[in-house]
N, C-alpha and C positions, 0 to 999 in steps of 0.2 A: 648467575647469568640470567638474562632476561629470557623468557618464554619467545618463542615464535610460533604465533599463530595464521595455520594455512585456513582460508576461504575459497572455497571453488563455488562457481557459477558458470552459466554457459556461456553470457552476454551481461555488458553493463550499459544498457541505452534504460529506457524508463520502466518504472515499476516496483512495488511498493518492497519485494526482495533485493533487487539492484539498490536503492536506498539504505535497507538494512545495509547491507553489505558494507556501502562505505561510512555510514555511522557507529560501526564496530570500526573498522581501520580507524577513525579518530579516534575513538576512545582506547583501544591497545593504544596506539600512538602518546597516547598523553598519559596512561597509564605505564609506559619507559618499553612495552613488548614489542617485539617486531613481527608486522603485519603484512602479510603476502596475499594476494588475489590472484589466483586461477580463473582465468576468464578467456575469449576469443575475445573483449576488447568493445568498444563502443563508445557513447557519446560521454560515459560516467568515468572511464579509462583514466583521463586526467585529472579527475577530480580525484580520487585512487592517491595518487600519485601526491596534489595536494595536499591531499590529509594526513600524512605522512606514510602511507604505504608503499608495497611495492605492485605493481601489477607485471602481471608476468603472462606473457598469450598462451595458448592452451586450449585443445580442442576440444572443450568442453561444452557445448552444444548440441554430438553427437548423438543419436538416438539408435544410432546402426552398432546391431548386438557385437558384431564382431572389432569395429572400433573401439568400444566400450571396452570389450575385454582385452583389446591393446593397448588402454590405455593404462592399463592397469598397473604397466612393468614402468612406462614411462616413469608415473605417478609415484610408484615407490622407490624409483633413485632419486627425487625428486625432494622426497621429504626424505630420506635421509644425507643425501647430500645439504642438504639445508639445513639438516638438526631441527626439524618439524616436530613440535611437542602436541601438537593438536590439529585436528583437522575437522572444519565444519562446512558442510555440504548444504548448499541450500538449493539445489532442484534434486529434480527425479535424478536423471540420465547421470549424472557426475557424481551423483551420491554412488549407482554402484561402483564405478573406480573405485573411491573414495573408500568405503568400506572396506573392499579386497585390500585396498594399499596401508589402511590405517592397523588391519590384522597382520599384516607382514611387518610392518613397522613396530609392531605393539606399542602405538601410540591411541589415544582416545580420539571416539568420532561421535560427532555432535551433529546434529540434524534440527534444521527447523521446516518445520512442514508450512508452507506460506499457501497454500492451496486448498479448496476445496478438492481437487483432484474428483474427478468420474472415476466411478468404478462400478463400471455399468457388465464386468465379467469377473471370473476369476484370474484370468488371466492381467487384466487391467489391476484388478486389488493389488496383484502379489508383485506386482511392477513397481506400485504406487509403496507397496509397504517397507522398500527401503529405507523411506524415510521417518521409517518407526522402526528402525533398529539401531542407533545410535545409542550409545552409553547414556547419553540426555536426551530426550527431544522437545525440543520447543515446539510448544502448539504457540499464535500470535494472538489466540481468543479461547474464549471458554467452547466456543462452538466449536472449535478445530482440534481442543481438548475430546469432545465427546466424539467426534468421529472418528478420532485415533483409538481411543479403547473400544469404540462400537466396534469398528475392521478390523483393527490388528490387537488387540486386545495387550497395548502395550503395558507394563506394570506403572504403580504409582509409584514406584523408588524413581524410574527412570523419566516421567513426563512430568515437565516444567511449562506455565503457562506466564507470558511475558507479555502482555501487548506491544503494538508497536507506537511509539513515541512522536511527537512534532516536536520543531525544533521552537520553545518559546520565544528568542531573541529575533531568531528570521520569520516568523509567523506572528508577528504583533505591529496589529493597524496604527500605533503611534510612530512606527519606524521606516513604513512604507510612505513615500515621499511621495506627494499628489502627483508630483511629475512624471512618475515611473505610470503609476495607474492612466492619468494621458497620453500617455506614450502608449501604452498598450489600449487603450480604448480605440485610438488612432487608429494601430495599424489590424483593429476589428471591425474599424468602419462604422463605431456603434456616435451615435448624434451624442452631444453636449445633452444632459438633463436624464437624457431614457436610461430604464431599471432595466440590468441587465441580469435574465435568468444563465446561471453559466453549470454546464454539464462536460466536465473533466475528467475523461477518460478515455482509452487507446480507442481507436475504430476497429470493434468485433461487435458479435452482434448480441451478447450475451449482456454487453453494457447497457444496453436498452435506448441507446439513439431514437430509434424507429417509436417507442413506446412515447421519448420526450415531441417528436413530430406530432406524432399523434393527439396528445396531450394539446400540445399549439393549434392544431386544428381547430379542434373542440373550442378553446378560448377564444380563436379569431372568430369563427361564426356566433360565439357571445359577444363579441364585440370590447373583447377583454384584455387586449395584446397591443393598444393605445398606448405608445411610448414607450415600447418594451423590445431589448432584443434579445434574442435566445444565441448564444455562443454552445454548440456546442466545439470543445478545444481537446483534442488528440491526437497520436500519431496514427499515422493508417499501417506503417508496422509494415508495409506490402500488402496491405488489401484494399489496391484499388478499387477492384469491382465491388465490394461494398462501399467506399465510397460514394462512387456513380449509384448505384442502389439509392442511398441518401438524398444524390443528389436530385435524383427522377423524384423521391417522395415528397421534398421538399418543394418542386415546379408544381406537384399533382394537385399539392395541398392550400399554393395560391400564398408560400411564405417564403417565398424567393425575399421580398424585404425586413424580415422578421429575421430568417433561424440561417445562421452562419456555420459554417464549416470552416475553422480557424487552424487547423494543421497543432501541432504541439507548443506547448506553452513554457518558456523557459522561466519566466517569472509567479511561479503559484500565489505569492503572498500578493503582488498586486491582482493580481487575475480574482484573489478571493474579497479584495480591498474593493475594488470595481465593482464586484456582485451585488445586487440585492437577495440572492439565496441564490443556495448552492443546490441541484440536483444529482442524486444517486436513483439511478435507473434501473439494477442491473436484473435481469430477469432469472439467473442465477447464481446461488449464495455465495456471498461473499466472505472468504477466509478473515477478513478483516475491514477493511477500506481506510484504506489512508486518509482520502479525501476527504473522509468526514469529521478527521478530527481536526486537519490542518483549514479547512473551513470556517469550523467553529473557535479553534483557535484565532482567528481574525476577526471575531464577532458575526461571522454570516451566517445567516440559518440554514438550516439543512432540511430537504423534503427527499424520505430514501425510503425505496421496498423492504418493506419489511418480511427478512429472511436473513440467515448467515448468521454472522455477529453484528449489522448493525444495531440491534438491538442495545446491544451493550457499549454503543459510542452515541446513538443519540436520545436523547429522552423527550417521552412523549407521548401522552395520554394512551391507554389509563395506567400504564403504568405509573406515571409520575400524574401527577394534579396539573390542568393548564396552565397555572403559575409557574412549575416549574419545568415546563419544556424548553427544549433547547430548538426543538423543529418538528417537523411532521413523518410521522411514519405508513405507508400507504401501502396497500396489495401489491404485489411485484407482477408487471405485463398488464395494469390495469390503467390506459391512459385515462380514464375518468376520472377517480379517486387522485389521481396524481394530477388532473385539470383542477378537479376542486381544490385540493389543498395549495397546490400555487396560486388559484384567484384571492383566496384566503389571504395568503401570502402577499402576495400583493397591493393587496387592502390595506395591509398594519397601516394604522399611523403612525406618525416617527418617532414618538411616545413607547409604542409599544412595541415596533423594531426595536429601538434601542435599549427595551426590558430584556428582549430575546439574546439580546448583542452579548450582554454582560452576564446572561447567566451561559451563554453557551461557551464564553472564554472562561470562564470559571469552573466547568465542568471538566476542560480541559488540560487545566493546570492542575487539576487535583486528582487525576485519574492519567491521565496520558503523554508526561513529559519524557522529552526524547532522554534524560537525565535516569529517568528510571529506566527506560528501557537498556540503555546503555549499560547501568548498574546491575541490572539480571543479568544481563547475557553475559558480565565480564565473571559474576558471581555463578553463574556456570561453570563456566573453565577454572575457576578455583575450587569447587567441589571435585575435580577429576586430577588436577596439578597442582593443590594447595596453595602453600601462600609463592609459587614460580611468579605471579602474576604482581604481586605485593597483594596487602592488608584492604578489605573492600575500605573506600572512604567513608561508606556509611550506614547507622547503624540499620537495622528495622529493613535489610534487602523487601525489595518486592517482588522478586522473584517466588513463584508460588507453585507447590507440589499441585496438581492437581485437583485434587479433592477441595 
């Protein structure tokens, strides 16, 4: 009989966990398992559904101790009424159900820690360290790997390091149709001809909006922003008033015809196709950043703070030799450094953009295919259910013990 594996999350609207999410339901899916999502539902809900999953609502969002531990009775008639063989928790708050239900069950619980997570108390760590109690835990980077055994000093039998994947076939500029990219230029208001710097990420302020403003500042008073617009494209998630924040910065700064505020982007690959580079801003590390691969994976270059794991998604001097960069890696909260390295950027000739183009898809396909990631994570669940799942496809897993 085929395996049934539970996913709980809080929400499925954007973000680079809500994705995992439903790129595992594909793969169960096509692997013959059946795949259930616990979630409160959102804009990814039917794509769930799509992929061949189930999604099923579920209050999993809550953060209130006492619902939490309601949830927990729910949870385990839940995955026993369902003949649940596995359950993987991918936030905080749903992981503790999840735990309690998955020991009542004596079924296995799998964790991936998708977050840099604060833990700026003790109180905060031991909250955050649910999700280093799972029988496996996926860290998404080797940084996410050392802050798991820094804080919770989880063993090396149990932590597994996966990157997370782009999809090559939806993430390649020969399949992205010029008319999709006018279409979305259009409805950004950016003119025929101008280089558009594009900054992809939810409206918080940790993504470093304010830093990329800044940054355009700096180059409009160079005189360096001649035929240039700045998108930056997010959801505001419910933070108007940073919004408005943005918007006063952007009036203050004299780039009301420059830097856009595009609300969320439902088409990434054109949105990275339209780019002349891609910006990563964030002024706190980032667990992983999707953006930077599914970027590169379209030929754009990429100019991102250097902190987190981007390290290990983009190459760039000195680590690597100039030849063989992929993009620029800059102080993180320094719009200077990230003013010069865009005007740089801006400069290539189309000669040597298009050197950057081909090594940065390259870099991409050989390190970060949604194929592998897919292939770890299912090669998880068969390390704890054997072969419930069937025979991995293939050979040489990349899924990696930590070490």
């Amino acid at each position: 009989m085929a395996a049934t594996i539970v996913q709980i999350i809080p929400r499925l609207d954007t973000g680079g966990a809500e994705m995992a999410t439903l790129e595992i339901t594909g793969a169960l899916t096509k692997a013959g398992a059946r795949s259930i999502v616990l979630s409160e539902g959102g804009r990814m809900a039917e794509a769930v559904q799509q992929a061949g999953g189930e999604w099923v609502p579920f209050p999993a969002a809550t953060r209130n101790p006492v619902r939490i531990f309601g949830n927990v009775g729910q949870l385990t008639r839940f995955l026993a009424e369902n003949g649940a063989d596995l359950i993987h928790a991918r936030s905080r708050a749903p992981a503790w159900s999840a735990a309690a239900a998955a020991r009542r069950t004596r079924i296995p619980f799998v964790t991936t820690y998708h977050g840099a997570y604060s833990a700026g108390s003790r109180l905060k760590n031991a909250y955050n360290g649910v999700m280093a109690q799972g029988d496996r835990v996926i860290a998404n980077s080797r940084y996410t790997a050392d802050l798991i055994r820094r804080r919770h000093g989880t063993g090396e039998n149990r932590l597994r390091i996966i990157h997370r994947g782009v999809d090559l076939k939806t993430f390649d500029a020969a399949k992205v149709r010029a008319s999709r990219v006018a279409k979305l230029k259009q409805s950004w208001g950016v003119k025929e001809g101008d280089k558009i710097v594009l900054h992809a990420a939810r409206l918080t302020g940790w993504k470093g909006q304010r830093v990329v403003i800044e940054a355009a500042q700096r180059l409009l008073g160079q005189g360096g922003l001649e035929g240039v617009a700045i998108v930056l494209a997010g959801d505001t998630q419910g933070r108007e008033d940073y919004r408005r924040e943005l918007e006063a910065q952007i009036a203050a700064c004299g780039l009301d015809d420059i830097v856009r505020l595009t609300g969320h982007c439902d088409d990434m690959p054109a949105a990275f196709a339209a780019a002349h580079v891609a910006l990563i801003a964030s002024t706190e590390p980032e667990a992983f950043g999707r953006a930077a691969i599914e970027a590169q994976a379209m030929g754009c270059p990429v100019i991102a703070a250097e902190l987190g794991a981007v390290p290990e998604t983009v190459l760039a001097p000195p680590a690597v030799k100039p030849g063989a960069a992929t993009g620029w890696l800059v102080a993180p909260g320094e719009p200077i450094q990230l003013a010069d390295a865009l005007a740089e950027c801006l400069g290539l000739s189309a000669s040597k953009r298009r050197e950057i183009s081909r090594r940065a898809r390259t870099h991409v396909v050989e390190n970060f295919s949604l194929e592998a990631m897919r292939s770890g994570t299912l090669d998880v669940y068969r390390e704890l259910l054997g072969d419930t799942l069937g025979p991995s496809p293939r050979a040489g897993a990349r899924t990696k013990k930590s070490g």
